[in-house]
C-alpha positions, -999 to +999 in steps of 0.1 A: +000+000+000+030+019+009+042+021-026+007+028-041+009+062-022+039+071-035+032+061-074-003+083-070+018+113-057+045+111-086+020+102-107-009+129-098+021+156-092+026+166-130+030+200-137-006+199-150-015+233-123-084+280-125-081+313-134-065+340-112-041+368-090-020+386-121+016+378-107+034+394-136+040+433-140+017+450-161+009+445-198+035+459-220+049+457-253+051+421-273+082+424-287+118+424-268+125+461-253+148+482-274+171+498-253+200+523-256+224+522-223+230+555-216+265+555-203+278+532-229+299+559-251+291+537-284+257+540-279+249+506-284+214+494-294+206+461-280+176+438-288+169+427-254+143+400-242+147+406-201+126+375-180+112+377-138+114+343-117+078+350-103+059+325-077+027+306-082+005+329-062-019+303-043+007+279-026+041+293-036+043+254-053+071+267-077+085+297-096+088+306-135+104+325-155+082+349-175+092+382-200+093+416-180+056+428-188+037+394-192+017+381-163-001+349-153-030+334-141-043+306-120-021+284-102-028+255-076-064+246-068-084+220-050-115+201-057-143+200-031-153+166-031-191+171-022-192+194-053-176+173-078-198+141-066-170+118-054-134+119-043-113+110-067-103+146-077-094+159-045-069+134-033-040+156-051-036+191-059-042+203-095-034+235-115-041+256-143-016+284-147-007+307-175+020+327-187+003+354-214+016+382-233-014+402-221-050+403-209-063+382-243-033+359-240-026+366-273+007+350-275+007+321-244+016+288-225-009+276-203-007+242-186-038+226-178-049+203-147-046+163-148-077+150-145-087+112-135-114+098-159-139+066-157-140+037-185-164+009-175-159-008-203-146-041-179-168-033-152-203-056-145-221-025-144-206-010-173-216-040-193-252-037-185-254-001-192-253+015-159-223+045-162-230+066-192-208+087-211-206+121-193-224+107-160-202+108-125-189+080-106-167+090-078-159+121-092-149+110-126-165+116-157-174+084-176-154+081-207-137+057-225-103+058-227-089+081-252-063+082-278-038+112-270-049+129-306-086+125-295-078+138-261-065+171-274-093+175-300-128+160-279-117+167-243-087+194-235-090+217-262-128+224-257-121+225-215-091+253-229-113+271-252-151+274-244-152+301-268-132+293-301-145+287-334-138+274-365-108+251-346-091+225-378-064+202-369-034+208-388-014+181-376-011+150-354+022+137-344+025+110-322+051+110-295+062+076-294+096+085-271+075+107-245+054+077-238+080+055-233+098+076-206+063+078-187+062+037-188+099+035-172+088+068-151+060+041-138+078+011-139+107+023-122+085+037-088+064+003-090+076-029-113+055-051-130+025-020-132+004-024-157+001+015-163+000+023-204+007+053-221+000+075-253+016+109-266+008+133-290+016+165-305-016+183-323-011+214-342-046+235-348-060+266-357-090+283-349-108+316-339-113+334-309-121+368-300-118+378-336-086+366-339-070+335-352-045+315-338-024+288-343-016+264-313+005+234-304-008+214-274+006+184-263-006+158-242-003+120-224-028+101-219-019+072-191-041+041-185-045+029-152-050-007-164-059-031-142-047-015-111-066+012-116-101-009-124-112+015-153-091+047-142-077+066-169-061+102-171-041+130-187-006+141-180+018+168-193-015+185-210-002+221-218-001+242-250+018+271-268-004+299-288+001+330-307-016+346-341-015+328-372+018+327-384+035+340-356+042+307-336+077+307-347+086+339-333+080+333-303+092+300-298+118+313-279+100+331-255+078+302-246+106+273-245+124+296-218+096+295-198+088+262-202+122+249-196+131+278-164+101+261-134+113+251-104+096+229-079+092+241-043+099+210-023+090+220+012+055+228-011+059+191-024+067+174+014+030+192+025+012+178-004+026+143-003+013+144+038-018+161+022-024+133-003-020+105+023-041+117+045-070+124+022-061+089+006-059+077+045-027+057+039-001+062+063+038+062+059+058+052+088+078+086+099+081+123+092+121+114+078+106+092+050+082+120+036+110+145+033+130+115+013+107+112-010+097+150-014+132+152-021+132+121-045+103+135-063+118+167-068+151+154-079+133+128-101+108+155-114+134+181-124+154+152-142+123+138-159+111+177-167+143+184-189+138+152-209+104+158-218+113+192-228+137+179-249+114+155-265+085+181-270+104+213-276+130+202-302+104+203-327+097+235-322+132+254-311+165+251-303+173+251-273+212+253-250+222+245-214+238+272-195+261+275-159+243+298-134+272+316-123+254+324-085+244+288-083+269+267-099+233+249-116+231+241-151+200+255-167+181+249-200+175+279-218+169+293-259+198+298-280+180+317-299+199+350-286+236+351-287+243+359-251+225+353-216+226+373-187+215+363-149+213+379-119+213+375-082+174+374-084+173+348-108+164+370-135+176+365-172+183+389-201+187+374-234+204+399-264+227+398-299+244+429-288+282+420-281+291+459-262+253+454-244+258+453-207+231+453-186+253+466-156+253+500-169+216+499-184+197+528-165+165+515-172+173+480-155+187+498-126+210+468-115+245+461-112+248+420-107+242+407-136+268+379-152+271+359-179+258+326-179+281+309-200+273+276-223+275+242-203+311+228-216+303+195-233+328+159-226+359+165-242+362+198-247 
């Protein structure tokens, strides 16, 4: 049982995190800031894209990178289990959250909540008709279990957009790799589970607030099997966005913020007591909750940079850099030709050789450094 309540933590604990607090500064400008440092005598012009490590504002679960003058919404939330007719929601937390260029989120990244589903396909009662499609049982909507492509197009994308019109798939790409990483992710925390997994990459358009937009969302859908008696969910469910024909651009943008959260694990230690006493399993001392708050973050940030890997390579090149306050390495774009971090954890991207953002009045700081590329074996 022990063991169960560890694989539903890791498990339930993706970075799958409704709508809220604004935790960015105020809307500004879309494009990277243009800026001239004043006591530079060449009066260098540097393209400069300048990111803020903000918090989640409900729990303080983790922090993000976002560009100076975007701002989020949501963050962690909890299900009230007399509301949603059941449990099974409200064992773990869940978030939505949202990085957005502005109020419309017209260029974005959101990542939406993992949510458990019902197939009673195998079930008795199932057989004779007794859990419809879209009826509750435990707190789980009655579904059969989904491809990943279907997923994206029947179930998250309509949850993501109430609104849009008009939405076409462009594309379906299957995500063979990603799936596979889930089923040792799985295997590895309990052997011989009979977990299954699918992945996909959908590309779309489609309209919404007289715009249209063009959006990559990518998804995995993980069967419980038999362990789970007809439990299904979604993992990893988030999606990029920006007008038609603008995705490209800012790729960048949205890959550094995708690779740059960090998990809070004193945030992680209280959920994992959370989720075992809701699930009213009990682990044997305080010392083994930090262990494996501290395994799940460890695991979770390693995990985290290969499914980046896998999911953002198709859309951007990415680098690994040395924090020169932290000694870390850290995934960032390389779509600029230097990086710049400071005591804060903020990060300046620019092409500008002479730019230095020590002597930039309008950034008003004086610790910035270099973050230089992460010397590769043999170099």
């Amino acid at each position: 049982m022990r063991h169960f309540a560890i694989l539903c933590v890791l498990l339930l604990l993706g970075f799958g995190c409704g709508n809220g607090e604004k935790a960015g500064e105020k809307s500004g400008s879309l494009s990277g800031q243009e800026v001239t440092p004043k006591t530079n005598p060449k009066k260098v012009k540097a393209q400069v894209m300048s990111f803020k490590r903000v918090r989640e504002p409900r729990e303080n679960a983790f922090t993000v990178l976002i560009p100076s003058g975007w701002q989020t919404d949501g963050g962690i939330f909890r299900v009230d289990p007399t509301a949603a007719g059941g449990p099974a929601q409200s064992v773990a937390a869940k978030c939505d959250f949202a990085v957005k260029s502005d109020g419309s989120g017209s260029v974005m990244i959101r990542w939406l909540p993992d949510v458990l589903f019902y197939d009673p396909s195998n079930s008795p009662a199932g057989q004779m008709g007794m859990f419809q499609p879209g009826s509750n049982y435990q707190g789980m909507t009655v579904y059969r279990v989904m491809s990943a492509p279907r997923f994206v197009r029947d179930v998250a994308f309509p949850y993501a957009h109430p609104q849009a019109s008009g939405m076409q798939v462009k594309e379906e790409k299957t995500l063979p790799d990603l799936a596979q990483r889930y089923r040792q992710y799985a295997n590895a925390i309990m052997p011989g589970a009979t977990f299954s997994y699918d992945a996909a990459l959908v590309t779309m358009t489609y309209q919404e607030g007289g715009i249209t937009y063009e959006e990559k969302m990518v998804t995995v859908v993980e069967n419980w099997g038999q362990l789970g008696a007809g439990m299904w969910g979604n993992k990893e469910t988030y999606y990029i966005r920006a007008p038609r024909g603008e995705l490209g651009k800012w790729a960048p943008h949205l890959s550094t913020i995708q690779n740059s959260v960090k998990l809070n694990t004193q945030w992680i230690t209280g959920e994992i007591k959370g989720q075992t006493r809701r699930g009213e399993i009990a682990l044997n001392t305080q010392q083994e909750v930090q262990r494996i708050g501290r395994e799940i973050t460890e695991h979770r940030q390693k995990t985290n940079a290969e499914i980046n890997n896998d999911m953002f390579l198709t859309l951007t090149e990415q680098e690994e850099y040395v924090n020169p306050y932290t000694n870390e390495v850290e995934t960032g774009s390389n779509q600029w030709e230097h990086r710049w971090v400071n005591e804060s954890g903020d990060v300046l991207y620019t092409d500008t050789e002479e730019y230095d953002p020590n002597v930039d009045v309008e950034l008003n700081r004086s610790d910035y450094k270099r973050t230089p590329v992460r010397k590769r074996f043999g170099e």
